[in-house]
N, C-alpha and C positions, 0 to 999 in steps of 0.2 A: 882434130876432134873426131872421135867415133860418131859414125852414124846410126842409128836403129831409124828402121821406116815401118810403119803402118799403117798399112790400108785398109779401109772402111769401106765394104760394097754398100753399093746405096740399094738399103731393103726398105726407104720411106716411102710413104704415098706419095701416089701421082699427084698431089693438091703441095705437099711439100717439094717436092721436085720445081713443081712452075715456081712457088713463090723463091724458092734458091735460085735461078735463074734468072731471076730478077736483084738479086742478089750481090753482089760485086767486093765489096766490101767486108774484108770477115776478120778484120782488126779486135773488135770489139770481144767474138767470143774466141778467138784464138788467146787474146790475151786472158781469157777466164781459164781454157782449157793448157796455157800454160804454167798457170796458179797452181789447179788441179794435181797435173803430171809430177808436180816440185814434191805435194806434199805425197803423191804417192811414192815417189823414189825415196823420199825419205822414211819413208815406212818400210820400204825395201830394207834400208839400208840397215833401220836399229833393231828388226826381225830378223835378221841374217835370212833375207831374199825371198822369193817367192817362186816356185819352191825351194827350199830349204838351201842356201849354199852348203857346201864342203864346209865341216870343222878347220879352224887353223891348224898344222901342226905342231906338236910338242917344238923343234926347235923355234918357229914364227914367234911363239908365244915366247920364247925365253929369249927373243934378239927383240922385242917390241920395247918401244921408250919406256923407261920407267917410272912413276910420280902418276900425280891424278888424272887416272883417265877419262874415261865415260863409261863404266862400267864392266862388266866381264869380259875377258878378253875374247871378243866379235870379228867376223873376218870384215874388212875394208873400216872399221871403224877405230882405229888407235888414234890420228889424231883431227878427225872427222874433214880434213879437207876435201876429198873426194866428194862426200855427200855434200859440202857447200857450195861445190861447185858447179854443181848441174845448172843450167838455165836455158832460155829457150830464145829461139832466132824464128821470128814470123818474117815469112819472103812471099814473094809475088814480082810480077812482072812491071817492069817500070815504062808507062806510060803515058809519056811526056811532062814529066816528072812528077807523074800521080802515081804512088805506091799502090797495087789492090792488092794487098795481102791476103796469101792464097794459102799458106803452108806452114806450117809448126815444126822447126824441127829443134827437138831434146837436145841435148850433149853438154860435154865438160870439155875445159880444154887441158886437164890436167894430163902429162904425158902417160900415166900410169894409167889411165881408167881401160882403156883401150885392151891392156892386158888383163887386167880383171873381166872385162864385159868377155872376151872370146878365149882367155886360156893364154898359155904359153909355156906349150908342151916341153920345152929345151930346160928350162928352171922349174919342171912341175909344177908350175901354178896352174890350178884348176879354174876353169872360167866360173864369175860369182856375175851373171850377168841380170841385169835392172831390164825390165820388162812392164810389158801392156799385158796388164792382168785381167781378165774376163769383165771387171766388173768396173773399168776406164774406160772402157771401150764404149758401157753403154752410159756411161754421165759425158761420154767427149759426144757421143752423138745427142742425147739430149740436150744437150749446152748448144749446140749446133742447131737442132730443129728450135729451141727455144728462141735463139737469134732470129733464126727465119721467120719465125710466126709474128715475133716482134716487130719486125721490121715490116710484114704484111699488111698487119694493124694501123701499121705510119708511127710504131713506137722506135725511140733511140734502143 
């Protein structure tokens, strides 16, 4: 599975910082901001990327399946496996067999994606890689401070 990681500096207030610390637990909006991520990579996916992948080439276009597709012919989408396969793995440290899930991580396990997300200079494929776009970055840390404040209150 390709990994993409991203890191979030913590630019919240010191009132959010304590209540995060208090905090252990982050099942609840991991799993919102794995919802989130899905449907942003699939937006990647039927925009042809952000920004813009490479056009397919004239031969790509004439060796793709033929019959009904999903539209014009798009780089990664002839017969949308790739985009259905993204999903997310929330991890954390196991102790004493209490999961506290700490971590989100993206990916597919399809063998291809990997060559799409980085290139593969040898067969000119150009990398068409799925990405944390400016404006994820700030609904995964709202989703995050909104857990926290939640949980401040003594809310689920």
């Amino acid at each position: 599975m390709a990994d993409v990681s991203v890191t979030i500096l913590d630019t919240a207030s010191p009132m959010i910082r304590r209540m995060a610390a208090s905090t252990h637990d982050f099942t609840v909006p991991l799993g919102t901001a794995e919802l989130y991520m899905f449907k942003s990579f699939r937006k990647q996916f039927t925009t042809s990327g952000k920004p813009k992948w490479l056009p397919l080439k004239a031969s790509t276009i004439a060796r793709r399946r033929k019959g009904p597709g999903i539209g014009p012919p798009k780089p990664l989408l002839d017969t949308g496996r790739l985009s259905r396969s993204y999903q997310g793995m929330s991890l954390g440290r196991d102790s004493k067999h209490l999961m506290q899930r700490k971590q989100l991580i993206m990916g597919t396990n399809v063998i291809y994606g990997a060559v799409h997300q980085f290139g593969y200079p040898p067969k000119k494929i150009p990398a068409r890689p799925l990405s944390f776009q400016p404006e994820d970055i700030k609904a995964l840390k709202l989703i995050i401070e909104h857990y926290i404040i939640r949980k401040a209150h003594g809310r689920p």
